[in-house]
C-alpha positions in Angstrom: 0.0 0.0 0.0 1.4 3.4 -0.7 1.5 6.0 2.1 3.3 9.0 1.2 4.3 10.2 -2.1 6.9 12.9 -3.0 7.4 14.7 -5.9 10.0 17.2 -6.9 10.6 19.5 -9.9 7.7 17.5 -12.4 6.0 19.0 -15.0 4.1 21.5 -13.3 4.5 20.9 -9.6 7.7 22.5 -7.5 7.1 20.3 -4.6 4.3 17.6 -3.4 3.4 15.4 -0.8 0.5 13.3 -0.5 -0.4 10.8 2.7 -2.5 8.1 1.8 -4.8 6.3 4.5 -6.2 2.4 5.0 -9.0 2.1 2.3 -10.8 4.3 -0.4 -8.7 7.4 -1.3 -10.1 9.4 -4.1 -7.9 12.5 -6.0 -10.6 14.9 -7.3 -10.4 17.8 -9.9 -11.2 19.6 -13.2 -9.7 18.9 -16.5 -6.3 20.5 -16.4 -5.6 20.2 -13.0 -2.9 17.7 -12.7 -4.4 14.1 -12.4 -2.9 12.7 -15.1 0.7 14.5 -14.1 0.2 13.1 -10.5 0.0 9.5 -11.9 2.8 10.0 -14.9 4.9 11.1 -11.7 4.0 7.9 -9.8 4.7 6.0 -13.3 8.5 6.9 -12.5 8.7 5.1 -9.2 6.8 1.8 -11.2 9.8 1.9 -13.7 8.1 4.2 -16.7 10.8 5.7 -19.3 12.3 8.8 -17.4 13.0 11.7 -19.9 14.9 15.6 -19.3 12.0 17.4 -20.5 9.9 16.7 -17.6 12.0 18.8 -15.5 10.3 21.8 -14.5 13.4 23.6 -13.6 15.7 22.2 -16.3 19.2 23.2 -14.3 17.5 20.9 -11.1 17.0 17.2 -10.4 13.2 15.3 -10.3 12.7 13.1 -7.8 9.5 11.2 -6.9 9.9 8.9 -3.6 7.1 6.6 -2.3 6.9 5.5 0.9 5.1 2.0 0.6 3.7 -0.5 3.6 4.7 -3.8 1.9 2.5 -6.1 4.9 0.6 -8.9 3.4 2.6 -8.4 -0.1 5.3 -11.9 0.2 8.2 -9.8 -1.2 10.8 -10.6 1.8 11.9 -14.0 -0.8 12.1 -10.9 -4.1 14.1 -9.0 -1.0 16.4 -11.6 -0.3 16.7 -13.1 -3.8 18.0 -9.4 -4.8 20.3 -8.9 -1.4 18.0 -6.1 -0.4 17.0 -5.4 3.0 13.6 -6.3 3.6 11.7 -3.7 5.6 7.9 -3.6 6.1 7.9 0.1 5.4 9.8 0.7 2.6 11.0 4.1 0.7 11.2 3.7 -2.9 12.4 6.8 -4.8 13.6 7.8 -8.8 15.9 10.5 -9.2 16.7 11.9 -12.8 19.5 14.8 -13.6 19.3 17.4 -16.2 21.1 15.2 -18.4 18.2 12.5 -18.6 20.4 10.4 -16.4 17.9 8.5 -14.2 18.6 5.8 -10.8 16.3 4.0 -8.4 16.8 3.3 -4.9 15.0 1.3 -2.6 15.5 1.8 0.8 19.0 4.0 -0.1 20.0 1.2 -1.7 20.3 1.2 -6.0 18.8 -0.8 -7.9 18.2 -1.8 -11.7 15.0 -0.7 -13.4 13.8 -4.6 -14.2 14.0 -4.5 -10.2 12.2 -1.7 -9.8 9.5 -2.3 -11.6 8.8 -6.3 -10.2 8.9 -4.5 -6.5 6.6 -2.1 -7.1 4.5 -3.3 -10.1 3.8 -6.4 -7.5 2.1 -3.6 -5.6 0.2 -0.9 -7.3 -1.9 -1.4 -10.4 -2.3 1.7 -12.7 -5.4 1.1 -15.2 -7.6 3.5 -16.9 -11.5 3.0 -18.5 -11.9 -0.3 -19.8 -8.8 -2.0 -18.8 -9.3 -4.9 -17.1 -6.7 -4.2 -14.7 -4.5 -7.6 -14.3 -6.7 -9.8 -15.7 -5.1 -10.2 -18.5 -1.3 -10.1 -17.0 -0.2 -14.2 -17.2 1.8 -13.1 -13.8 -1.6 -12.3 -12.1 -3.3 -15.2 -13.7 -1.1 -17.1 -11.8 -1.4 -15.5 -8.4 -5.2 -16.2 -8.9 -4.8 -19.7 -9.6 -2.6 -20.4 -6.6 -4.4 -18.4 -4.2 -7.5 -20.4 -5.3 -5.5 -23.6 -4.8 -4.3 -22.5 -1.4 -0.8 -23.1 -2.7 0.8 -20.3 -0.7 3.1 -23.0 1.6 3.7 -24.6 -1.4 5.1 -21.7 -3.0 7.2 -20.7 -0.2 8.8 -23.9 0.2 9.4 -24.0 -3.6 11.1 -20.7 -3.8 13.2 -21.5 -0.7 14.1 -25.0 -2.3 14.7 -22.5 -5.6 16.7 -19.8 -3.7 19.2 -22.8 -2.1 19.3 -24.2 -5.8 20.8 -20.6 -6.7 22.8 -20.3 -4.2 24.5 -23.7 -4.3 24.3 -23.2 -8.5 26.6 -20.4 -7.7 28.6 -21.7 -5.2 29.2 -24.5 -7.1 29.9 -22.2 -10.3 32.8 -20.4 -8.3 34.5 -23.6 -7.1 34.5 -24.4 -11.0 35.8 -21.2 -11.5 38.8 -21.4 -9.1 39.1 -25.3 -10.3 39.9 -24.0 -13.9 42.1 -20.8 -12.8 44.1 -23.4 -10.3 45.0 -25.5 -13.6 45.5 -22.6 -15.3 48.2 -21.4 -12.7 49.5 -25.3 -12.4 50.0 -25.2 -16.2 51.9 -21.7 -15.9 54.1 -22.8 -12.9 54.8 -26.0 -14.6 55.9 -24.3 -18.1 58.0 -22.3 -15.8 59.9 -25.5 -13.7 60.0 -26.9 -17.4 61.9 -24.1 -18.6 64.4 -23.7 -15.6 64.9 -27.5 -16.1 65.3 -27.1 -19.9 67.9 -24.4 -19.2 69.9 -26.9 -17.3 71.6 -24.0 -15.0 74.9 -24.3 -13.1 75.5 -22.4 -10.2 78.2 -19.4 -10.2 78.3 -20.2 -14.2 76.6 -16.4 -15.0 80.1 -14.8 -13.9 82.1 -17.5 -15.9 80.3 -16.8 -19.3 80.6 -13.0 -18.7 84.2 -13.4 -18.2 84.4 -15.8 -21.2 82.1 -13.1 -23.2 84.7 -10.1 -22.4 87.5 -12.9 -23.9 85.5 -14.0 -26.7 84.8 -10.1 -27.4 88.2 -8.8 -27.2 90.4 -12.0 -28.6 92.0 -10.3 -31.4 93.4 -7.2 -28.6 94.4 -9.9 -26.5 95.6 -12.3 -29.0 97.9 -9.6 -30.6 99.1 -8.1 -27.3 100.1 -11.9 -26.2 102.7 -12.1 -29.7 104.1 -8.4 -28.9 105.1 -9.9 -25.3 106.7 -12.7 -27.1 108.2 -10.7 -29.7 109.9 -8.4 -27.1 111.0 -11.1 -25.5 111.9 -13.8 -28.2 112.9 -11.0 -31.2 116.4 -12.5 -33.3 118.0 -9.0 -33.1 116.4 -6.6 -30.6 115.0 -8.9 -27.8 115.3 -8.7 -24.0 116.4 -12.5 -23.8 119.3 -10.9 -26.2 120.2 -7.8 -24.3 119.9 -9.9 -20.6 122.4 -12.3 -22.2 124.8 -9.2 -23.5 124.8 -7.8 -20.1 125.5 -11.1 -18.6 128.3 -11.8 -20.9 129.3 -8.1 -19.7 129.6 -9.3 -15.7 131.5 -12.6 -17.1 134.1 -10.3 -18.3 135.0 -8.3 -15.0 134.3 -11.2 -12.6 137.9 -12.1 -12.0 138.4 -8.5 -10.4 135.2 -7.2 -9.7 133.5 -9.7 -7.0 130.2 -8.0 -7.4 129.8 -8.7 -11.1 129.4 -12.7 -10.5 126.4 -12.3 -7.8 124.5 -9.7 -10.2 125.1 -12.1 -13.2 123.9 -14.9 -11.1 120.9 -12.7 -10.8 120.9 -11.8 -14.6 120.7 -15.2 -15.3 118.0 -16.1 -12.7 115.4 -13.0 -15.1 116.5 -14.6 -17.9 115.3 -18.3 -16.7 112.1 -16.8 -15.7 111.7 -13.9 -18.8 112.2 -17.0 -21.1 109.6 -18.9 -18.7 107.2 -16.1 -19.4 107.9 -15.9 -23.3 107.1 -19.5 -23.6 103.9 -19.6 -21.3 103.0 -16.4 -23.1 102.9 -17.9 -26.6 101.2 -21.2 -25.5 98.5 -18.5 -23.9 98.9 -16.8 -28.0 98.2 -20.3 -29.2 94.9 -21.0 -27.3 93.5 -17.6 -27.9 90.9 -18.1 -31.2 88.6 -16.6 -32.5 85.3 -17.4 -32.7 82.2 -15.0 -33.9 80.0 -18.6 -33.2 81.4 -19.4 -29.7 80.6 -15.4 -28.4 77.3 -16.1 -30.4 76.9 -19.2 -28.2 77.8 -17.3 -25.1 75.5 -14.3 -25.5 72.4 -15.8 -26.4 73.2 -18.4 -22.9 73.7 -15.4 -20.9 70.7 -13.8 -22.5 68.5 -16.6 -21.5 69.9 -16.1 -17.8 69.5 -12.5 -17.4 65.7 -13.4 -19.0 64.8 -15.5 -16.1 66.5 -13.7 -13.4 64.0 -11.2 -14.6 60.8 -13.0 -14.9 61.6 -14.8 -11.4 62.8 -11.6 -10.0 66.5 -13.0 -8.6 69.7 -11.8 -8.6 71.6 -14.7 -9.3 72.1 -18.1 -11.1 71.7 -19.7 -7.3 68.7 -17.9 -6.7 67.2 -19.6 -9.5 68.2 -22.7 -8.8 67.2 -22.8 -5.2 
């Protein structure tokens, strides 16, 4: 049953209110005085198409709220179905903006139109001359027929059994939901174990290759810088191997009356071991130097892959990946 209906900013009215009272209430008035506007306001709070030019004040909002006594009406299941708090006095209201823009509330809470519409269209009944009012609705036929039947327990118990149904349906629907997303994720995490497993990682190895990659990238500086060492110390003509064994042969001379000269060619001879030592590692190291534009290739892409998972896992290290 309505009780009290507001109206704001409508057509022609600035501000209304109406109480309503138990039984017969009858509006009364000439041609032109505002019935109809009265019920096309009311129309906004059943769900009717809410337009701007309605607005009296077109820079202002319309509202129309109705305050309803919903006793004796079985909506608390429509309530509940629809997480809305079921009160027996309840304030339904329409609010539309300058721009057209319209919402619904019931009870401060919004709501969709559709919603609207079964709330309150399950409690008032607009009809005009020769409408039959609900007779013809299949909804109403219905509430006839099992009223007449006395099928109101049945009823209830069917659309608790119905709201369980949903509830479980959805319940149910969400564990299916975090089934798939779990073997979703399990797919993921396993393409990533496959991958670290694939990439067959060694612990430490992430300084070795970038060592190996400054080698690989520089061989020819340090290949050539290797034969100038040998050259200096292994050269026919000009060579310090040549010029250690000049000086020594210069001590060998004044040994017999210079005591001194014997210990320092001693020591001559001693850098000349060890210079010759060096030439001859030197030019093994020379040797073993190559290069190779396929190894570095080989190299980079490894260290690539390894600086790629670091930072998709979001580690520092080789070890971190591993672990």
């Amino acid at each position: 049953m309505l009780k009290h209906l507001l109206v704001k900013n409508y057509a022609i009215i600035d501000s209304l209110e109406i109480d309503f009272h138990q039984g017969l209430n009858i509006i009364t008035g000439e041609t032109g005085a505002g019935k109809s506007i009265l019920l096309g306001a009311l129309g906004l709070i059943l769900g009717n198409r809410a337009e701007a030019n309605v607005l009296k004040d077109k820079e202002g909002s319309c509202v129309v709220e109705g305050t309803f006594n919903l006793d004796g009406y079985n909506l608390e299941p429509l309530f509940k179905e629809n997480d809305l708090d079921y009160l027996p006095t309840t304030i339904i209201r329409r609010h539309i903006s300058p721009s057209g823009k319209s919402r619904a509330f019931v009870n401060e809470l919004p709501v969709t139109l559709n919603l609207l519409k079964d709330i309150v269209g399950r409690v008032i009944d607009i009809h005009s001359q020769h409408q039959n009012l609900l007779l013809a609705n299949a909804t109403f036929q219905l509430l006839v027929l099992d009223s007449f039947a006395n099928n109101v327990k049945l009823i209830d118990d069917y659309k608790t059994l119905y709201h369980n149904y949903k509830k479980l349906f959805n319940e149910l629907s969400e564990l299916n939901e975090k089934s798939e997303q779990a073997k979703a994720e399990l797919d993921y995490f396993q393409f990533q174990l496959n991958q670290l497993d694939e990439a067959k990682l060694v612990e430490g190895e992430e300084a070795d290759l970038e060592l190996l990659q400054q080698q690989l990238s520089h061989a020819g500086d340090i290949k050539l810088a290797l034969q100038e060492v040998v050259g200096y110390c292994n050269a026919d003509e000009a060579s310090v191997l040549i010029w250690l064994k000049d000086a020594q042969a210069a001590l060998n001379r004044i040994e017999d009356f210079y005591p001194h000269a014997k210990e320092l060619s001693t020591r001559i001879e001693a850098c000349r071991i060890e210079l010759k030592d060096i030439a001859q590692e030197t030019e093994i190291q020379s040797e073993k130097v190559d290069i190779d534009p396929a190894e570095l290739e080989r190299v980079s892409q490894r260290l690539d892959l390894i600086n790629t998972l670091m930072q998709k896992h979001r580690v520092s290290s080789v070890t971190e990946l591993i672990a």
